[in-house]
N, C-alpha and C positions, 0 to 999 in steps of 0.2 A: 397497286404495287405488290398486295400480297400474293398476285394471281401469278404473276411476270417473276417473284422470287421461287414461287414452286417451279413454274417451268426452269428457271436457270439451274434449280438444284440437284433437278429430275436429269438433265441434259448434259449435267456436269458428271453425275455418278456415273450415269448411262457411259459417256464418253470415256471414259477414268477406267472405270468396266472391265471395256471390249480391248483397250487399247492391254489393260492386265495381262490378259488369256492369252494375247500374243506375245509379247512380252514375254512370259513363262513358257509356252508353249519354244520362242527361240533360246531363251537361257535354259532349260532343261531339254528340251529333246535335240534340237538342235548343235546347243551349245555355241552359239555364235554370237562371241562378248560384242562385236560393235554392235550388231543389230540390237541387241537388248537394251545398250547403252543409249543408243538414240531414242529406243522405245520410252524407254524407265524416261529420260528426259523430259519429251513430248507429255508425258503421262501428268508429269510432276509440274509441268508447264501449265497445265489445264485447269488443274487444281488453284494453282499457284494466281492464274491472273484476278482470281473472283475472291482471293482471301481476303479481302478489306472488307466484303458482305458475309463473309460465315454466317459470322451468326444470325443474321437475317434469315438465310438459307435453311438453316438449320430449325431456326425458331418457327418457317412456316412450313417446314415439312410436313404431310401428310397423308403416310403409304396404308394407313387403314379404309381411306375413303376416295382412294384412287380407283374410279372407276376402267383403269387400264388391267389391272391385276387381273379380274375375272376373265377378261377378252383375252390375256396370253393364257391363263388357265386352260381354255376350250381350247387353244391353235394347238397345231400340230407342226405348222411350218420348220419351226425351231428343228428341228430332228437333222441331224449329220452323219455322216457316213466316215468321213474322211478329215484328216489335219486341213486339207485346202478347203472344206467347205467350213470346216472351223474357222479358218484364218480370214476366212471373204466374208464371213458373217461378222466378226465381231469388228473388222472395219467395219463395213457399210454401219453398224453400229455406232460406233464412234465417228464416223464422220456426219452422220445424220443426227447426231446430237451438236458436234462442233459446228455444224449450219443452223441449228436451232440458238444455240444462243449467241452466235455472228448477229441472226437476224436483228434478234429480238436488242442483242446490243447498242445495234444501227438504230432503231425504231425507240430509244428509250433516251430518256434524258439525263445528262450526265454521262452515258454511258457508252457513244459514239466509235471512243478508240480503242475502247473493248473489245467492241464489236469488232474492230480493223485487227487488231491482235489475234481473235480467231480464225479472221480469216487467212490470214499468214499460217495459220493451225492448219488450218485444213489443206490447203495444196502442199505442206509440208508432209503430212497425212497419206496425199493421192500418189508422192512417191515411195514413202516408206511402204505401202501397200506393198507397190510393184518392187521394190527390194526382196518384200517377204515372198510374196507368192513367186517369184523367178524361183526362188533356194527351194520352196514347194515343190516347185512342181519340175524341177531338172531331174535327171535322169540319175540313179544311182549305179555304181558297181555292180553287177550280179553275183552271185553267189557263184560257185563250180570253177570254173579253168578260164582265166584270159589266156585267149590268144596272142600269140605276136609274130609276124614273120621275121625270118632268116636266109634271104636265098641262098648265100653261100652254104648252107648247112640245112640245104632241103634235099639232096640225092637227086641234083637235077633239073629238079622240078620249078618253075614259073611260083613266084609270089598268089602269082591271079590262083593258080592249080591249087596251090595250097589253101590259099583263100577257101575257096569253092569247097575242099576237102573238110574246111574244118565249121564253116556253115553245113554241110550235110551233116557232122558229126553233133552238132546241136550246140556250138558254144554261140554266144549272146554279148560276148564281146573282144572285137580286134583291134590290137595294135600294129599299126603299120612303121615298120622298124628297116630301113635301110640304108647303110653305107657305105655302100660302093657303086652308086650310080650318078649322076648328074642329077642335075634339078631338072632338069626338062622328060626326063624319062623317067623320075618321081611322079614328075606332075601326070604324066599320060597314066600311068600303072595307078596310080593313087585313087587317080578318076573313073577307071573302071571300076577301082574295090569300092569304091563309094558308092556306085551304081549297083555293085554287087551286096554290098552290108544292109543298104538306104530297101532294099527290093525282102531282103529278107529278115527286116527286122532287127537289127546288131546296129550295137553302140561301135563305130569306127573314130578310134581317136590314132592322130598323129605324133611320131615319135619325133620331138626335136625342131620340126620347121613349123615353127606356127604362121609364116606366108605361107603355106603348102596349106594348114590345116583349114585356114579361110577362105586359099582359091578355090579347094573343093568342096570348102564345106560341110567339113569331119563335123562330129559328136562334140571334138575335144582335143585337146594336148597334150602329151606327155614330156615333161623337160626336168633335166638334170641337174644339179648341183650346179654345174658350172655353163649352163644354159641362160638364156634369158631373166630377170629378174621376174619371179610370179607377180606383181602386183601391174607391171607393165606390159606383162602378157595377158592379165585380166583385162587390162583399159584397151589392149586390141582385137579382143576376140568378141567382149563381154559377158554377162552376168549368167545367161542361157547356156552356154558353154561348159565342158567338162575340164578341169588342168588336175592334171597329177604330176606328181611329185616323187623323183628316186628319192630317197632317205636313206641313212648310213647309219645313223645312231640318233639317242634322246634327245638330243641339240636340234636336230635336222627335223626331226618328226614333230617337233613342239611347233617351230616355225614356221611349219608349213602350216599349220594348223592355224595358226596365228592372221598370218598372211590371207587365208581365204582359198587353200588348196581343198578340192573335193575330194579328192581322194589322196594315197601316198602308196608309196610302191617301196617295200620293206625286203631289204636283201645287199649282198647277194646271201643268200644263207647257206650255199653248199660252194663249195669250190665250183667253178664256172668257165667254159670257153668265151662264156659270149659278154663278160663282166670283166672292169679292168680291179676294182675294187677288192680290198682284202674283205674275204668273207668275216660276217657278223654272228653267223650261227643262231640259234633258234630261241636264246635268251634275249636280245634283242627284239624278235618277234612276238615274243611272251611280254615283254614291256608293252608293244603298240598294244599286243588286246587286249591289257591291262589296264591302258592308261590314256590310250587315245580313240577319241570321239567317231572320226572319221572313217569313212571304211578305207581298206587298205588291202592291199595283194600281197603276195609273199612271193619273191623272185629270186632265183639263182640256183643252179646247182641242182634242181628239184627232179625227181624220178619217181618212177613207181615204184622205187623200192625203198623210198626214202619218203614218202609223201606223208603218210601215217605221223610222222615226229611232225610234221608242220600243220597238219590238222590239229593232233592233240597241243600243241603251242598254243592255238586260239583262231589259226587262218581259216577264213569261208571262202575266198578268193585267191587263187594258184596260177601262177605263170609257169609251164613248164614248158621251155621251147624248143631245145631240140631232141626232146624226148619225141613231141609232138611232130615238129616239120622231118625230123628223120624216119617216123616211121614209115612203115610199107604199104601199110592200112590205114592213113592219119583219124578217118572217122570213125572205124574200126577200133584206135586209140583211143582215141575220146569219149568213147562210149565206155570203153573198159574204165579208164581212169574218174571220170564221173561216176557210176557206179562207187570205186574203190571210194572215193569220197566222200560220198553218201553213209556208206558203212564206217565208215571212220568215224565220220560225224555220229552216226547215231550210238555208236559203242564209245563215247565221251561220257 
């Protein structure tokens, strides 16, 4: 028996461990309370079923004459590059310890329903994985100028044209924004940009119709205050998907953050044609990059001659739209104003 409590103890820690570094790794960088919440649980669950052997566990412990220590000593395996090789490691960790004492519980007397307890652990485990590493490995905001179309307030010009303009120009991600067309001539025009974004690279998320943003198969969603509710536009797109969130004020911004929005869209902050919204001005903006986790864009009213006040606020990410779809040059534009942003940034 003394042999069988070193392994449970060895398997227990181990488990206990891997499952920490994730744990931490979502309440600090992340910041994402459920997932911690289930995590810290599960952790404490682990601990928790073998407490009637502590000190058995404890008493037979013995990491001076473990002949494993030397063998991780020499590896090199262990070495990471990245949070998701962190994150896949210290499962596979933790679950291959949670099979270890499944087994051993199965195989031990007295100790049968133990063993069924961990194994309830572990495919609890093989989903929480795929929670984590989905949030891993999605795609973030970029830094520089979102895009968004306008056609009424492009000078003429086709969605697709300006599309195409402002992928020349180097932006990395579009909003597809329109109101005055039908759904059926969305859906044709949506499905070209998608072919167009999908080909060169750019995150295309959809303003508003999240049927629209599945039939084609966008990035993501962008929905408003008085849009669909976020959590049941989560359960239709799912987990791999983008949804952003307009925000108006402290209220708006915490909530979405709460709910499981990726992103949040901070504005309007200049007076605006294309916003029905009383502007919020650039203290409002100063709060999110003070105070919120999530990345976020700064939308409304924004110019090149006004850009500077919204960089020095805290913004990495900038909507400026009919700065952009009006010009005569759009990629031309975007080149200019990316630079301007750059400098901005670096004279902070």
């Amino acid at each position: 028996m003394i042999k069988t409590y070193r392994i449970l103890d060895a398997n227990v820690n181990r488990a206990a461990e891997g499952i920490r570094v994730v744990e931490d790794i979502c309440r600090f960088h992340y910041e994402d309370e459920l997932l911690t919440k289930k995590l810290r649980n599960i952790r404490h669950e682990i601990r928790k079923n073998l407490k009637d052997i502590d000190y058995q566990l404890l008493k037979h412990r013995d990491a001076n004459h473990d002949i494993g220590k030397k063998i991780t000593n020499q590896s090199k395996i262990d070495k990471k590059e990245n949070l998701s090789q962190i994150i896949t490691a210290n499962f596979k960790r933790a679950l291959e310890a949670v099979r270890v004492i499944e087994e051993i519980g199965k195989t031990t007397a007295d100790m049968y329903e133990i063993g069924k307890e961990y194994e309830a652990i572990r495919y609890e485990l093989y989903y929480l994985e795929k929670e984590v590493l989905v949030k891993s490995s999605k795609k973030i905001v970029p830094d520089g100028i979102y895009g968004i179309t306008f056609e009424r307030f492009s000078n003429g010009r086709s969605n697709i044209e300006v599309v195409g303009e402002m992928i020349k120009g180097g932006i990395k991600i579009i909003q597809y924004r329109e109101k005055d067309k039908s759904f059926k001539e969305m859906f044709k025009e949506a499905k070209v940009l998608r072919d167009m974004t999908k080909e060169a690279g750019v995150e295309f998320i959809i303003n508003d119709h999240v049927e629209l943003a599945l039939m084609v198969e966008a990035d993501g969603v962008h929905i408003g205050q008085d849009d669909w509710p976020l959590l049941e536009v989560r359960k239709l797109i799912g987990d791999d998907k983008i949804i952003g969130v307009s925000t108006h004020s402290e209220k708006q911004a915490r909530e979405a953050v709460k709910l499981g929005a990726d992103y949040i869209g901070v504005g309007p902050i200049f007076d605006t044609k294309t916003k029905d919204y009383e502007t919020v001005g650039v203290e409002y903006l100063q709060f999110v990059a003070q105070n919120i986790s999530i990345p976020f864009v700064a939308i409304g009213g924004i110019k090149e001659h006004n850009i500077d006040q919204v960089i020095k606020a805290g913004a990495k990410s900038v909507a400026l739209v009919t700065e952009i779809t009006q010009a005569k040059d759009i990629a031309r534009k975007i080149l200019k104003l990316e630079t301007h942003i750059s400098s901005s940034s670096i004279n902070l």
